[in-house]
ROKOLGU-138813 format. One record per residue: x, y, z of N, C-alpha, C, O in turn; residue number from 1. Coordinates in pm, 1 decimal, decimal comma. Atoms other than C-alpha are relative to their C-alpha. Layout:
<pts>
n.east/n.north/n.up/ca.east/ca.north/ca.up/c.east/c.north/c.up/o.east/o.north/o.up/k
X/Y/Z/X/Y/Z/X/Y/Z/X/Y/Z/NUM
...
</pts>
This chain:
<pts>
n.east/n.north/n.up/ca.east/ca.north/ca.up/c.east/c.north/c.up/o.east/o.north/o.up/k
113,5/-76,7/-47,0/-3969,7/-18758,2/19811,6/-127,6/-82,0/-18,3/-141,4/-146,1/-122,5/1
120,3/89,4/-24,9/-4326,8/-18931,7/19928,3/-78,1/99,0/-148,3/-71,7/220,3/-168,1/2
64,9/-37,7/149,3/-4526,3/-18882,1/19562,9/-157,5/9,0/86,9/-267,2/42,5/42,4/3
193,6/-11,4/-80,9/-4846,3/-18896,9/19842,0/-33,8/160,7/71,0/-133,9/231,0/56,3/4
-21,3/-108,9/-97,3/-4734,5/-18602,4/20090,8/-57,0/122,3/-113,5/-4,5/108,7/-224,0/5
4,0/-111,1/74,0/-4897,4/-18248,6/19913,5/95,7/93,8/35,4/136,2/97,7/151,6/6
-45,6/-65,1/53,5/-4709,4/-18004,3/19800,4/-88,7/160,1/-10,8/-198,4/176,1/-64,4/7
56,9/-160,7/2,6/-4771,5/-17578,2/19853,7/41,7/92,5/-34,8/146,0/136,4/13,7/8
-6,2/-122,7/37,1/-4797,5/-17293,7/19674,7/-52,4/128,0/56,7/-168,2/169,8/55,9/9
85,8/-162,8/-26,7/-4821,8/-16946,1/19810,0/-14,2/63,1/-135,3/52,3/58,8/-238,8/10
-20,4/-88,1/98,6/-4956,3/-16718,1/19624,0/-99,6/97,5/70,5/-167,6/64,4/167,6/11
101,8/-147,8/-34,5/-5159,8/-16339,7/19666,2/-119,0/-94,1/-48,3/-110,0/-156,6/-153,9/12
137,3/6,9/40,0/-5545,7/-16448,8/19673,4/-23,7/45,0/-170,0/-66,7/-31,3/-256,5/13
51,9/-29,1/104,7/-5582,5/-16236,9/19379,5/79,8/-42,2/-119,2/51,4/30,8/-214,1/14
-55,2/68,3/83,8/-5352,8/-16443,5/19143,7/-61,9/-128,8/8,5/-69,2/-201,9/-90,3/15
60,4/115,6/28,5/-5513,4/-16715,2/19219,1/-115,5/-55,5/-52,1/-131,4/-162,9/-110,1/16
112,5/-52,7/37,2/-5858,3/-16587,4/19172,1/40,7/-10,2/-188,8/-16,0/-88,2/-265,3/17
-15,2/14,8/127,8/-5736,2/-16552,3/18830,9/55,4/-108,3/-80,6/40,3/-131,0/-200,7/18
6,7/145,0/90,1/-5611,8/-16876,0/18760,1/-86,8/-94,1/-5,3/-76,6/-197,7/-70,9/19
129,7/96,0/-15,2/-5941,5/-17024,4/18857,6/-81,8/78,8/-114,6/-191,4/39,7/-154,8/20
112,4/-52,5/120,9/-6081,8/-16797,6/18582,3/15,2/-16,5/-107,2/-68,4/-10,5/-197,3/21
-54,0/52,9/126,5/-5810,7/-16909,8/18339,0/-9,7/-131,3/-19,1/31,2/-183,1/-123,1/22
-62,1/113,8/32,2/-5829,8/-17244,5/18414,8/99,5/-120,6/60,7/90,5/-239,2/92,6/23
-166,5/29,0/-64,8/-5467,9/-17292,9/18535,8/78,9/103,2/0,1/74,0/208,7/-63,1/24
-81,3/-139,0/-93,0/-5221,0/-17098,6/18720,0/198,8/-36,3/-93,4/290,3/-118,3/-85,4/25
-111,5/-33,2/59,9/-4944,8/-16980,0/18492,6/188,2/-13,5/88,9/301,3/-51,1/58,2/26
-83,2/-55,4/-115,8/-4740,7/-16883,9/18806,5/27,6/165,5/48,1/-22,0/246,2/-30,6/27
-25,2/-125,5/-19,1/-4639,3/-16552,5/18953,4/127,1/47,4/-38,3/223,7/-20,8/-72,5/28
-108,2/-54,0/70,4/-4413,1/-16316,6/18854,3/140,7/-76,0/17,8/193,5/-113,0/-87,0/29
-139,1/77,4/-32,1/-4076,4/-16493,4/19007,0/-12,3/-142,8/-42,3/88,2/-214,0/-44,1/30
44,7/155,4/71,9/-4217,0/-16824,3/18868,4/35,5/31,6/-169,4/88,7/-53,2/-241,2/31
10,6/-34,3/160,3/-4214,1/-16682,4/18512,3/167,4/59,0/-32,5/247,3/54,8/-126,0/32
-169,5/-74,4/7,5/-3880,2/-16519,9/18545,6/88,6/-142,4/37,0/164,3/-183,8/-50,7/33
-90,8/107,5/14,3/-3708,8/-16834,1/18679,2/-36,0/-125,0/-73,1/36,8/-224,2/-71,0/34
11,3/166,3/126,9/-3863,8/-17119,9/18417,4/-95,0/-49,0/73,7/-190,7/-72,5/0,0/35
75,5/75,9/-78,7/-4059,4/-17275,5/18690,1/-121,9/54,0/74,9/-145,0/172,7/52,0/36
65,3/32,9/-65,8/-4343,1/-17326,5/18929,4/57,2/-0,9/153,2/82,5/-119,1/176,8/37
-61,9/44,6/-114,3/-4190,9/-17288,9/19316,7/-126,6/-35,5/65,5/-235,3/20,1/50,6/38
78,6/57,5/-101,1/-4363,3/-17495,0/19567,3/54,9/-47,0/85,1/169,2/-86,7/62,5/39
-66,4/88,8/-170,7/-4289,9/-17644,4/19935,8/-58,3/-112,0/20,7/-159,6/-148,2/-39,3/40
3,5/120,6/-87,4/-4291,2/-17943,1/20132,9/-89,7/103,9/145,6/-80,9/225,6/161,7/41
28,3/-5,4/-81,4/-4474,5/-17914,8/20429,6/92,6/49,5/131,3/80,3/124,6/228,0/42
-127,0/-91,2/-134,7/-4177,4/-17843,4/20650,5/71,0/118,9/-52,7/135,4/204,9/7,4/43
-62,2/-151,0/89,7/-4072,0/-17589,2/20374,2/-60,7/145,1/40,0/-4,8/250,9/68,9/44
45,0/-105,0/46,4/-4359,6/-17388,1/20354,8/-28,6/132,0/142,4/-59,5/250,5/130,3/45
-3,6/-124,6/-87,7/-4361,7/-17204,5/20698,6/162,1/145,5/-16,6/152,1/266,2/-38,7/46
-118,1/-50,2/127,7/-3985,2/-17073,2/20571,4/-47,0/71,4/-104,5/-74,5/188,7/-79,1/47
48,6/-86,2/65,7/-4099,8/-16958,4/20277,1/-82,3/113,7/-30,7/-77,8/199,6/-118,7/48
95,7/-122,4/-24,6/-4385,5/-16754,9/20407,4/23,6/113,2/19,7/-30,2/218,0/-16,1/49
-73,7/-113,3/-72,4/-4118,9/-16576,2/20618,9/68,1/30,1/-81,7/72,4/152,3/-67,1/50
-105,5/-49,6/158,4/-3881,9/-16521,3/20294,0/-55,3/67,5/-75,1/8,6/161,6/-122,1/51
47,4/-42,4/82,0/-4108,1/-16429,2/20100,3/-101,8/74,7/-36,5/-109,3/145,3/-137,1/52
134,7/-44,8/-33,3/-4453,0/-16332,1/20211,5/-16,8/66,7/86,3/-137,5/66,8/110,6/53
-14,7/4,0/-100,8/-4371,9/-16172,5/20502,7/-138,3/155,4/-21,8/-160,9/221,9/-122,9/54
112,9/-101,2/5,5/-4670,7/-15908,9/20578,1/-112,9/-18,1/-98,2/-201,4/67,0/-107,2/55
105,0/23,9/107,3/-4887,4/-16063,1/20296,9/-110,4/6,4/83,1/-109,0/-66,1/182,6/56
103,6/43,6/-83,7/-5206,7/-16021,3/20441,9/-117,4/-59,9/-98,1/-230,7/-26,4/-63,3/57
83,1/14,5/62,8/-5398,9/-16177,4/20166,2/18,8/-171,6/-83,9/-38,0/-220,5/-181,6/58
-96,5/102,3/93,9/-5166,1/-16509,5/20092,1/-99,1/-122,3/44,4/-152,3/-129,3/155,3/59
65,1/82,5/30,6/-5347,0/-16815,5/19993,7/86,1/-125,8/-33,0/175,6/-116,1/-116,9/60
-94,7/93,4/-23,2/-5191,1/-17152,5/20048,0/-79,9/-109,5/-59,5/-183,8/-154,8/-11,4/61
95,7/89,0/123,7/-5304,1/-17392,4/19747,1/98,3/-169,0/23,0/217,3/-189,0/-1,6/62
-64,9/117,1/17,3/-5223,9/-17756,7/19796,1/-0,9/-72,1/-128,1/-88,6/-57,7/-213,3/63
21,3/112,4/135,1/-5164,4/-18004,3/19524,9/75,3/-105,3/15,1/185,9/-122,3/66,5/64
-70,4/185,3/-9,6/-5110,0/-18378,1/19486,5/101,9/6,7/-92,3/80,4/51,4/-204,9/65
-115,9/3,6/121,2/-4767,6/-18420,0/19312,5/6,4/-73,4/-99,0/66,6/-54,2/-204,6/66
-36,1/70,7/88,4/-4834,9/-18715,8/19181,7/-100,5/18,1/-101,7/-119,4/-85,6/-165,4/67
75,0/-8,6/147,1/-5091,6/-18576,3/18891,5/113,8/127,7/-81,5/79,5/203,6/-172,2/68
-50,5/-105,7/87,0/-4799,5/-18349,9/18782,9/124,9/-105,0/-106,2/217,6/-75,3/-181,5/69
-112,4/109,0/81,8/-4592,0/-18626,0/18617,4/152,6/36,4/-48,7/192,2/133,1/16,4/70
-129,5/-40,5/61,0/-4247,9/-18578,4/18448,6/27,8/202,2/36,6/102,0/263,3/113,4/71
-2,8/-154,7/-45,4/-4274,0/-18198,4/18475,0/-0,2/50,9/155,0/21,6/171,5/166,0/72
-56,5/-9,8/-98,4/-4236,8/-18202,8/18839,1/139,2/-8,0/42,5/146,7/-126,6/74,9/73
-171,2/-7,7/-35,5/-3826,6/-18158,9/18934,9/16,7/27,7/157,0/-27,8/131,9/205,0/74
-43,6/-66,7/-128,5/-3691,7/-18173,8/19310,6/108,9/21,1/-43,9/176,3/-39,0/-127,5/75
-113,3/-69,9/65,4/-3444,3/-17954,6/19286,4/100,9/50,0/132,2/38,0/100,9/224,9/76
-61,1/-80,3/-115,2/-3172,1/-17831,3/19546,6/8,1/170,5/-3,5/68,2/236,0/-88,7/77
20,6/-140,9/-25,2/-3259,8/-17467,4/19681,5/48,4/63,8/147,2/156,3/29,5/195,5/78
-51,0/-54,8/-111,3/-3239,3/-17263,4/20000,5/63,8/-106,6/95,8/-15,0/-192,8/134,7/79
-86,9/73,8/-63,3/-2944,3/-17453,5/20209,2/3,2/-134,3/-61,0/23,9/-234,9/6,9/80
-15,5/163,3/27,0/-2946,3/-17753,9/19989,9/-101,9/-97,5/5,9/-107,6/-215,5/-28,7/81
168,8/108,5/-26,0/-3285,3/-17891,8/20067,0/-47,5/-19,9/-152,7/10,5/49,9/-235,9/82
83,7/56,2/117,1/-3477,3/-18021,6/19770,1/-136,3/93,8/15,4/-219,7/97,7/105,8/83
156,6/-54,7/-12,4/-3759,4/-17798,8/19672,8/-70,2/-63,9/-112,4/5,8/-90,3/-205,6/84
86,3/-13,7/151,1/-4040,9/-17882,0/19391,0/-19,2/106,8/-36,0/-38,1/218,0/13,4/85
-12,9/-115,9/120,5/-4038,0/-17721,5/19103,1/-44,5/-36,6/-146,8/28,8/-101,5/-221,4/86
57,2/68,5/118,1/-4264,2/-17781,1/18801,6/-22,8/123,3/-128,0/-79,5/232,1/-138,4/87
-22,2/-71,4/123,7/-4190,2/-17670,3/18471,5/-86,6/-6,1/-104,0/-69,5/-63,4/-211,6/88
125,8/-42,7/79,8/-4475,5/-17585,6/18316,6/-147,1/29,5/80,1/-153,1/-1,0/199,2/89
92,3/-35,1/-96,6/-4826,8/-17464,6/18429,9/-45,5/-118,7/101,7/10,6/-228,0/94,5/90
57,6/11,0/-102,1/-5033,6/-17570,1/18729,1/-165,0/-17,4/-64,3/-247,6/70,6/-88,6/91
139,9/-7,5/-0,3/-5350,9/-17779,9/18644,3/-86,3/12,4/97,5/-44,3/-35,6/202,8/92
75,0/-12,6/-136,1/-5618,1/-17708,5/18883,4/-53,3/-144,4/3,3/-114,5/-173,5/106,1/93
51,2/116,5/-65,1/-5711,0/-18059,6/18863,3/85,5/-72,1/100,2/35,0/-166,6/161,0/94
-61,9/39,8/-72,8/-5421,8/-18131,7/19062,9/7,4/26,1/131,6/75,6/-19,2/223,6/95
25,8/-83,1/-114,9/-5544,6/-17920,5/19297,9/-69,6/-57,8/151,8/-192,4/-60,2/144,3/96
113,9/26,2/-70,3/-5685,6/-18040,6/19624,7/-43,4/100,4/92,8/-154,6/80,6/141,8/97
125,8/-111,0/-58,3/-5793,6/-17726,9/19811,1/118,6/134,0/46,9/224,8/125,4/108,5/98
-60,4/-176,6/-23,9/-5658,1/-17342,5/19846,0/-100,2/53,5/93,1/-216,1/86,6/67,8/99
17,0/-100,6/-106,7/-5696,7/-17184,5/20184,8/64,5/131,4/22,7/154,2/158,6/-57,0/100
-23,5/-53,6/-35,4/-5638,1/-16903,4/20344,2/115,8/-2,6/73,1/139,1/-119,3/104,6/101
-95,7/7,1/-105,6/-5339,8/-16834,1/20566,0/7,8/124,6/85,1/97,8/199,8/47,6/102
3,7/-99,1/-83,9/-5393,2/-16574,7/20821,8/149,7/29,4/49,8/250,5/-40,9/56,5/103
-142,7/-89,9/-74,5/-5134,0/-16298,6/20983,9/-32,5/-25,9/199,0/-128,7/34,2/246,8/104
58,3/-41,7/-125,2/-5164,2/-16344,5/21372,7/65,2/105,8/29,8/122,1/173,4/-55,8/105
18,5/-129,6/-98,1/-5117,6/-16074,7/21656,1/164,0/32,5/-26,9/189,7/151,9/-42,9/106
-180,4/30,8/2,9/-4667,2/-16161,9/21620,2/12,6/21,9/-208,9/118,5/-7,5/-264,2/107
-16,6/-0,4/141,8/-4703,1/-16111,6/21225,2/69,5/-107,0/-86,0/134,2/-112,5/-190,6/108
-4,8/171,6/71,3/-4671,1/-16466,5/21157,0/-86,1/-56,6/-90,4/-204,9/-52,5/-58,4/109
157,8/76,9/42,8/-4885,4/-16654,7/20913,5/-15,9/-134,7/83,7/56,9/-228,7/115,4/110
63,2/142,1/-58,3/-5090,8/-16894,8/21074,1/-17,0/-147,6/-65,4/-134,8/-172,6/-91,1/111
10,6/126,3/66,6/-5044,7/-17251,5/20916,0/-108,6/-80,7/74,8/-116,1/-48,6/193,4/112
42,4/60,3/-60,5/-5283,8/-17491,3/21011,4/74,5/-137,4/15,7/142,0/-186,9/-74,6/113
-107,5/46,5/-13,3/-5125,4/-17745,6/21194,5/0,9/-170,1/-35,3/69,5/-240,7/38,6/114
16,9/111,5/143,0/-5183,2/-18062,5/20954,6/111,8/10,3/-100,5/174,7/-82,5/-151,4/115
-96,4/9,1/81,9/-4957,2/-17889,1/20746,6/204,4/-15,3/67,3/275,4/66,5/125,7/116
-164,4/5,7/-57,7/-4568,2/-18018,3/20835,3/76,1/-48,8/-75,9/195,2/-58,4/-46,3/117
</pts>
């Protein structure tokens, strides 16, 4: 896996809001329950939106550079065998390079912008 390419986390706006107030982002509930941190690849994360987010109208799509997460980053094999990241332990925001928005369009899709692949 390219250590350059970012790496995305969905999450609800308002979890995230709160890890910018803590600091760093613990993870969300299914993050805390399975040990880890889930995040996508660029070709992952439209997939996951639909798995997981589907009707979120509030989901916030946080990039981060992988390579400030060091050893505690794991690709791991997940849905069909693909390699997802997965970092075992929190989420510094300095690793952060910018959390957008992800809009629902008119088909109840989220809107990716299309940079991200």
């Amino acid at each position: 896996m390219s250590s350059h390419a970012p790496i995305y986390k969905l999450t609800p706006r308002s979890a995230w809001l709160e890890a910018e107030q803590a600091g760093r982002f613990e993870g969300a509930p299914v993050d805390l329950a399975d040990g880890y941190i889930h995040f996508s690849t660029g070709a992952q994360v439209r997939e996951t939106a639909r798995r997981h987010f589907a009707g979120e109208t509030a989901l916030l799509m946080v990039a981060v550079d992988p390579a400030i997460l060091g050893d505690a980053l794991r690709w791991e094999p997940s849905r069909g065998g693909d390699l997802f990241p997965h970092l075992y332990g929190p989420l510094p925001l300095d690793a952060v390079l910018y959390a957008e928005d992800v809009p629902i369009g008119a088909d109840g899709v989220h809107l990716f912008p299309a940079s991200v692949q």
